[in-house]
VEXDREN-2710 file (C-alpha; in Angstrom, 1 decimal):
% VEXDREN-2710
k/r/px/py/pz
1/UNK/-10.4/-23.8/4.9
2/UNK/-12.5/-27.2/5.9
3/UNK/-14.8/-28.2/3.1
4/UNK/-18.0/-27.2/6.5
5/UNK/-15.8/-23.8/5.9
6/UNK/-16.3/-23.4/2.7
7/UNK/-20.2/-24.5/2.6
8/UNK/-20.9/-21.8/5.5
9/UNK/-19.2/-18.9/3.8
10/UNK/-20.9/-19.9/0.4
11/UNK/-24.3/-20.4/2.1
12/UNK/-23.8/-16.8/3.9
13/UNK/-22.8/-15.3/0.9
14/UNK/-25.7/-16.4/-1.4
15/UNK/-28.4/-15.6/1.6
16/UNK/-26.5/-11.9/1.5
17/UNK/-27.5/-11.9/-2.4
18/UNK/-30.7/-12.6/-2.0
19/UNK/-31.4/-10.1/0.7
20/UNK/-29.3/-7.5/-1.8
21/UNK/-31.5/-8.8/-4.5
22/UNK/-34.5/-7.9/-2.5
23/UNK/-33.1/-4.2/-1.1
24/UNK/-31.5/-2.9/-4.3
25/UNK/-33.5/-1.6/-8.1
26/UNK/-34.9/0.9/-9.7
27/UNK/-36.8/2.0/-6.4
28/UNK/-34.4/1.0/-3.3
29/UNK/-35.9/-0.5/-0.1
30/UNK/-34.7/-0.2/3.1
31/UNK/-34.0/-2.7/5.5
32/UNK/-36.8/-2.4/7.2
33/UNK/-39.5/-1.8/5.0
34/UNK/-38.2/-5.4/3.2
35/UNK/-38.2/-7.1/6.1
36/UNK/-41.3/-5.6/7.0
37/UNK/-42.9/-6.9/3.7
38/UNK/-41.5/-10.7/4.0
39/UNK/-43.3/-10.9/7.4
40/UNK/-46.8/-9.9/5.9
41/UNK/-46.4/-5.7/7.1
42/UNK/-45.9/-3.3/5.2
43/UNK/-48.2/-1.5/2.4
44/UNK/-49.5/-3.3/-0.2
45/UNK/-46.9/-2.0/-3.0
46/UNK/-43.7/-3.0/-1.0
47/UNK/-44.8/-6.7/-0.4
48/UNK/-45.7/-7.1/-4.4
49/UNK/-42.2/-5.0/-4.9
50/UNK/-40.9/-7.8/-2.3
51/UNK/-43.3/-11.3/-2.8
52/UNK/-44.3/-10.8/-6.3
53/UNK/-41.3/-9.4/-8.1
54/UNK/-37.4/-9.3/-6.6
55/UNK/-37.3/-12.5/-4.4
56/UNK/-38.9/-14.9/-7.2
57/UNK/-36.1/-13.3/-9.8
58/UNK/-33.6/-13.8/-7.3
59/UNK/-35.2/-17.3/-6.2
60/UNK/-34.9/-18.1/-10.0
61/UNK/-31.2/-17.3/-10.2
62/UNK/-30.0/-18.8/-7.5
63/UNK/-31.7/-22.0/-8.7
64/UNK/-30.7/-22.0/-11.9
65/UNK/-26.9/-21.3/-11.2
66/UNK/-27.0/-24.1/-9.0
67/UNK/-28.6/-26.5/-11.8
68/UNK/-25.9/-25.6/-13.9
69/UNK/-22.6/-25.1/-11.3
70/UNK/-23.4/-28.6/-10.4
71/UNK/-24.0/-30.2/-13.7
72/UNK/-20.7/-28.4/-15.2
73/UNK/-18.8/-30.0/-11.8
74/UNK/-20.0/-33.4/-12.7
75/UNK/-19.9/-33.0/-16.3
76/UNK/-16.1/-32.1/-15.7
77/UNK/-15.6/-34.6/-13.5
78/UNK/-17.1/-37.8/-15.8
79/UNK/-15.0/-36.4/-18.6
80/UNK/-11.9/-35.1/-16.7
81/UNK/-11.9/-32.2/-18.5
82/UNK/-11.7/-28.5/-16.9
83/UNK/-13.3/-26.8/-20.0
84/UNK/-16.8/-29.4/-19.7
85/UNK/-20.3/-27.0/-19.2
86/UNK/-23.5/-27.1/-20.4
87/UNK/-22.9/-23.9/-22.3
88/UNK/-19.6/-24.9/-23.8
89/UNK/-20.5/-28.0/-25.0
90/UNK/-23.8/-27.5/-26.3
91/UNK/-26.4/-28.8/-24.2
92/UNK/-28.0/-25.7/-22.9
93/UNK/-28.5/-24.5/-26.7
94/UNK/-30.1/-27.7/-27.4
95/UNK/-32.3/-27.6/-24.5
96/UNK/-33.3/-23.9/-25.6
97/UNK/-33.9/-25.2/-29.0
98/UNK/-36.6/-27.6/-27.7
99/UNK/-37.9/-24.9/-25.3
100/UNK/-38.4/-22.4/-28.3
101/UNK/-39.9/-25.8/-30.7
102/UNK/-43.0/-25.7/-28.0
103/UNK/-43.1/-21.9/-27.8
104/UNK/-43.3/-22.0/-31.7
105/UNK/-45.8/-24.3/-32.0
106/UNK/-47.8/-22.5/-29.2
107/UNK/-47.7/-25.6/-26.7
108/UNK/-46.0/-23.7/-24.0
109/UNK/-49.3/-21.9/-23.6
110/UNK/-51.3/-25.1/-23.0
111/UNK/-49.5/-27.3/-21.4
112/UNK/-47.7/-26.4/-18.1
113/UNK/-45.4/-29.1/-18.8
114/UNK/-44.7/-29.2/-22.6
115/UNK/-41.8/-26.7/-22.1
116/UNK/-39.6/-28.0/-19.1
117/UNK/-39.8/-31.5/-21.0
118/UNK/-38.6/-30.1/-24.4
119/UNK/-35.8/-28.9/-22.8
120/UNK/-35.0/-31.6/-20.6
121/UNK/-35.3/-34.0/-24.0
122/UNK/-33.5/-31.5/-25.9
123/UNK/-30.5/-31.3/-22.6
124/UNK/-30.5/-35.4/-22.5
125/UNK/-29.7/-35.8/-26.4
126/UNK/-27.1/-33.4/-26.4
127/UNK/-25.9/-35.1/-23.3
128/UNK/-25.9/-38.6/-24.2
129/UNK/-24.3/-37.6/-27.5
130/UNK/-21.4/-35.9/-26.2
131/UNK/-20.6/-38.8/-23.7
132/UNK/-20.7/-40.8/-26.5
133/UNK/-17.6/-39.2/-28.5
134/UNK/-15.8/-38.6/-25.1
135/UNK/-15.6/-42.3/-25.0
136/UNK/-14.9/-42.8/-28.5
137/UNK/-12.4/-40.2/-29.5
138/UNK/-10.7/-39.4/-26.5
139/UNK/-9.3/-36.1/-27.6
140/UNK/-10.5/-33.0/-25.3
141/UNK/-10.4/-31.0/-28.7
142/UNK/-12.7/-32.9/-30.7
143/UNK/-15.0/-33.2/-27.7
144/UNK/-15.0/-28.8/-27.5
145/UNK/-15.5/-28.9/-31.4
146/UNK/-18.5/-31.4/-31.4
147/UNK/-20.1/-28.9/-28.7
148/UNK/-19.3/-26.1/-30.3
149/UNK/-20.9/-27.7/-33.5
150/UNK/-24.3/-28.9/-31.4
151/UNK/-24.6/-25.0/-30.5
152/UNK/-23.9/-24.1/-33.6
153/UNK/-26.8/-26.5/-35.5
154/UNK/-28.8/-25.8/-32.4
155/UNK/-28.6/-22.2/-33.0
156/UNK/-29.4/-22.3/-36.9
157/UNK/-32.6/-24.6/-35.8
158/UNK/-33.7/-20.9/-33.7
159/UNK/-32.8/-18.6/-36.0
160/UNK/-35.0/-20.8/-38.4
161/UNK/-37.9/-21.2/-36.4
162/UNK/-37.5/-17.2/-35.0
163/UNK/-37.4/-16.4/-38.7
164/UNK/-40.5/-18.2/-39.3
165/UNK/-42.1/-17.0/-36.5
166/UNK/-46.1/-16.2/-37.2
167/UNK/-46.2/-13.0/-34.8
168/UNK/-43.8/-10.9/-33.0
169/UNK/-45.0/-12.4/-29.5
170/UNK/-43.6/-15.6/-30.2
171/UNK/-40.7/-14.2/-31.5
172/UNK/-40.0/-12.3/-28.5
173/UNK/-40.6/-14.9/-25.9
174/UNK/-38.3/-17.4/-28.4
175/UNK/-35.1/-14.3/-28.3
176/UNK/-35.9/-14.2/-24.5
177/UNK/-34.9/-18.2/-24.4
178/UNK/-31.8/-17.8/-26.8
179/UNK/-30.2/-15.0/-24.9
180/UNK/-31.7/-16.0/-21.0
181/UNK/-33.4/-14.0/-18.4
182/UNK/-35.1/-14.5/-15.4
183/UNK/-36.7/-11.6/-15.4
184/UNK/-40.9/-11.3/-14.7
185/UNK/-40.0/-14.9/-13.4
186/UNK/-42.5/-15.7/-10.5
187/UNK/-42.5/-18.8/-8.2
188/UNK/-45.4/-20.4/-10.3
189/UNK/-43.2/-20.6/-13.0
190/UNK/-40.6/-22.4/-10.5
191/UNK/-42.7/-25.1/-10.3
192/UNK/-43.2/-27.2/-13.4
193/UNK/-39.5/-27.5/-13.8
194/UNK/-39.1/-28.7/-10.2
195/UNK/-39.2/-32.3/-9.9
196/UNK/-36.8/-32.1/-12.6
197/UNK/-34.5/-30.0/-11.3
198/UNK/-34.6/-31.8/-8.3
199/UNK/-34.3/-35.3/-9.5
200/UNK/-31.5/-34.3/-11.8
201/UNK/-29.6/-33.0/-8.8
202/UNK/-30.3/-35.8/-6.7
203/UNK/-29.0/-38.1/-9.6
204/UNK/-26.0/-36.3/-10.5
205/UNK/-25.4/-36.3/-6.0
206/UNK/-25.7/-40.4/-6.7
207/UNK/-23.1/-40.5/-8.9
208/UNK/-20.5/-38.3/-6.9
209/UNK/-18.7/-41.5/-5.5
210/UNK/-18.0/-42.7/-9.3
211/UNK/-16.6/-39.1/-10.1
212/UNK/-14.1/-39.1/-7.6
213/UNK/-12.3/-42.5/-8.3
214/UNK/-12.0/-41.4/-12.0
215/UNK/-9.7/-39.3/-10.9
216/UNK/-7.4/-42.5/-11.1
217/UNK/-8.6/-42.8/-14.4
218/UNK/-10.6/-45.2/-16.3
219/UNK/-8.8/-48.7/-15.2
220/UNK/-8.1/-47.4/-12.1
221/UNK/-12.0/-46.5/-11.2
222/UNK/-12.7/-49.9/-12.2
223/UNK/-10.1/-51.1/-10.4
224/UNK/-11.7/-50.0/-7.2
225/UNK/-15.2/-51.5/-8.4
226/UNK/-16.6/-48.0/-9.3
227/UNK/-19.5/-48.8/-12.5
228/UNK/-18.5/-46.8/-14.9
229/UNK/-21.6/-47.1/-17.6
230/UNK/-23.5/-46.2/-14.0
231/UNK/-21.5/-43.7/-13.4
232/UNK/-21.9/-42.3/-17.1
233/UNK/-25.8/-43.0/-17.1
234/UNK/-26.3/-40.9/-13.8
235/UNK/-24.5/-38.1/-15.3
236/UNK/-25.7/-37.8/-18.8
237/UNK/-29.1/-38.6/-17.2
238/UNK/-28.5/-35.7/-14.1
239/UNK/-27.1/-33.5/-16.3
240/UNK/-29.5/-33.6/-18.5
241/UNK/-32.6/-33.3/-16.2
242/UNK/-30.9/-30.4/-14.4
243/UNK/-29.6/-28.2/-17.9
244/UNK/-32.7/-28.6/-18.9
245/UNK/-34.7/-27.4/-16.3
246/UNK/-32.8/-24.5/-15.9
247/UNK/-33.7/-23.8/-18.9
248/UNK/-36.9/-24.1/-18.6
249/UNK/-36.8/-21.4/-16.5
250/UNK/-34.3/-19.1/-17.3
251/UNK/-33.1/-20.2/-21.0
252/UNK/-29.5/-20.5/-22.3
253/UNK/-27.2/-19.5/-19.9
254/UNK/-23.8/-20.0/-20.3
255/UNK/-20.0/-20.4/-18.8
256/UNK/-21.1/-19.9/-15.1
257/UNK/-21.0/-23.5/-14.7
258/UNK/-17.3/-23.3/-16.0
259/UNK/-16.5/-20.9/-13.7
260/UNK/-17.8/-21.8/-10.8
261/UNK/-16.2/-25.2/-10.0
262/UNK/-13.0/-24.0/-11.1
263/UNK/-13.0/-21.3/-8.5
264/UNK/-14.3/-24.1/-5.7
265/UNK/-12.3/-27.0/-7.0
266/UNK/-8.7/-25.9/-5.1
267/UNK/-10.9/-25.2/-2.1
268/UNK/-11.9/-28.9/-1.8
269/UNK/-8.6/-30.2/-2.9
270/UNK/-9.5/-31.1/-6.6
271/UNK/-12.2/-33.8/-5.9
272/UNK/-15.0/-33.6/-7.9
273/UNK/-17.4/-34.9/-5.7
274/UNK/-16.6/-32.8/-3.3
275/UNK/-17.2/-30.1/-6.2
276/UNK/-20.4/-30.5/-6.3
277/UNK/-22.1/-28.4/-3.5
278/UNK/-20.2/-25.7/-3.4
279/UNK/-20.1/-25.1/-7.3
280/UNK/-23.9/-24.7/-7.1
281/UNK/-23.9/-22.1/-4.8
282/UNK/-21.0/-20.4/-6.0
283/UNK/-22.9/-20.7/-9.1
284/UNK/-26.0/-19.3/-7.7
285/UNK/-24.3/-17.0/-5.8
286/UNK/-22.8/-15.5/-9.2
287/UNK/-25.7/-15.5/-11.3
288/UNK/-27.8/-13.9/-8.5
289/UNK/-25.0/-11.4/-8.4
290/UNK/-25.4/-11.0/-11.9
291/UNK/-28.9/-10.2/-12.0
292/UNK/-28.4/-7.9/-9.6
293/UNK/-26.0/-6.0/-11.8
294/UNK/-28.6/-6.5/-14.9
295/UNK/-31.6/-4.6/-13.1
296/UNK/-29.4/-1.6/-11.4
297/UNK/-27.3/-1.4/-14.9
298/UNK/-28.0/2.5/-16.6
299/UNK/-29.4/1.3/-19.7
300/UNK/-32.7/2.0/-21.9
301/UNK/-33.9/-1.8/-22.1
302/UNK/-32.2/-4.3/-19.8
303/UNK/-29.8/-6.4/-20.1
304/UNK/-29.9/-10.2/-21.0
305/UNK/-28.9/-12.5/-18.1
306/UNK/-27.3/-14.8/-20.7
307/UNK/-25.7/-12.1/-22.0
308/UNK/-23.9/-10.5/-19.0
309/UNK/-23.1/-14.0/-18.0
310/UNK/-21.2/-14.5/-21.2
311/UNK/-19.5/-11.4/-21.3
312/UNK/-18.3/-12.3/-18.2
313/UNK/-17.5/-16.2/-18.4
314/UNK/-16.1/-15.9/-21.6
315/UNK/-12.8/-14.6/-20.7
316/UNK/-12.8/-16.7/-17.5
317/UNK/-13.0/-19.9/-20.3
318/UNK/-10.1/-19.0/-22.2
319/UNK/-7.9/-17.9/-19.7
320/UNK/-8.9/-21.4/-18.5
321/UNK/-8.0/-23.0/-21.7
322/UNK/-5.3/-20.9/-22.3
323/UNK/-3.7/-22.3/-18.7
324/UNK/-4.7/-26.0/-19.6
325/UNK/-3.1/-25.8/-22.7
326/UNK/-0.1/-24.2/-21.1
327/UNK/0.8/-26.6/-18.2
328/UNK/-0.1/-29.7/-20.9
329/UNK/2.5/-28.0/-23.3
END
């Protein structure tokens, strides 16, 4: 399949979701009352059903698995490692921990922007930190462990501040950013972490040309006059904007920007620039799909986005790592 193949069926797959996402919850829509709604018809109760409360969660999904199937593509490709996400590696819990600093403090309910640029800063550090030891130890293993050690510190900083937390609402809205959920998500809420989101993106789409001549490796990238401290800045600095804005919205979610490019990146014959697009939608797509499953899911209180995404990226990861570790072996 072309790479235009491969965009289309992605593209048709995610505008199925969201028309799914729409039809399907706890009271199911037909066709036509839904499509009735997103033209202005309908009663009153089905275009709030509709406007107000699946398409924005759905909306929300889709952009946040796009944020973070894109910045795990290019986060994989600057570090040439297959087992590089947000999740994995630590930035999304330290953009959650600055997203839960500002709800602690009560600044998320003042300022609009306080909380998408806690989690950016919080995204950008972590960021910047891990490109940092990729350059200096050079070991895929200790890069995985000094993730695995931000989440960890990062996840002892919220447990700390939910412990200290001065009344339960704040401690609920701070668990609702530590496990991730889009739900009650409307498109106000889309739109403080927006320029972020989008500049991130752009960034990360600037420094695609740089990600596919590492493939040659360091000296062989700057053999062909790629920039590599450009290259690096663009995607620590995209990667950064683009976690933490998805956070922002959603909170931590993990592992679905593993998964995704790894499904894509045979599809586009290994080059991670080419990566890029369809690892957002795929992301999206998933993550959408996901949510679905979360609100249709026969349980008493619903499910955690976060959680259902780890349950099911987790075992994508080791199998992953598990196959890495193989062929290197």
């Amino acid at each position: 399949m072309t790479d235009r193949g491969v965009l289309i069926t992605l593209a048709a797959a995610v505008l199925a979701a969201l028309a799914a996402a729409c039809l399907v919850g706890s009271t199911p829509l037909g066709l036509d009352r839904v499509l009735s709604a997103l033209a202005g018809g309908a009663s009153a109760g089905d275009r709030v059903v509709v406007w107000e409360i699946r398409l924005p969660r759905a909306v929300a999904a889709l952009v946040v698995g796009a944020a973070l199937g894109t910045s795990g593509a290019a986060l994989q490709g600057l570090l040439r490692n297959p087992l590089a996400e947000p999740g994995v590696l630590g930035v999304s819990a330290t953009a959650a921990l600055g997203a839960t600093f500002v709800i602690y403090y009560g600044l998320a309910n003042t300022q609009a922007f306080a909380l998408p640029l806690a989690a950016i800063a919080g995204a950008l550090a972590a960021t910047a930190l891990l490109t940092v030891a990729a350059v200096r130890v050079g070991s895929v293993v200790t890069l995985i462990l000094v993730g695995v050690g931000l989440s960890s510190f990062a996840g002892a900083l919220m447990a700390l501040l939910m412990n200290l937390a001065p009344h339960p609402f704040s401690l609920s809205d701070m668990l609702n950013w530590m496990l991730g959920t889009v739900a009650n998500r409307s498109f106000d809420d889309l739109v403080p972490p927006a320029p972020f989101l989008l500049a991130g993106l752009a960034i990360l789409f600037a420094g695609r040309r740089g990600l596919s001549a590492l493939t040659l490796g360091e000296e062989g990238a700057a053999a062909v006059g790629v920039d590599l401290p450009r290259t690096r800045r663009l995607v620590v600095v995209g990667a950064g904007l683009a976690t933490g804005a998805a956070v922002a919205i959603a909170g931590a979610i993990g592992f679905v920007g593993i998964v995704a490019p790894h499904l894509v990146r045979p599809l586009v014959n290994h080059d991670p620039a080419r990566t890029l697009v369809p690892s957002a939608l795929l992301a999206g797509l998933l993550l959408v799909l996901a949510d679905i499953g979360v609100r249709v899911a026969p349980t008493d209180t619903e499910l955690k986005l976060g959680v259902v995404a780890a349950l099911l990226g987790a075992p994508v990861f080791v199998w992953i790592a598990a196959r890495r570790r193989t062929s290197s072996g």
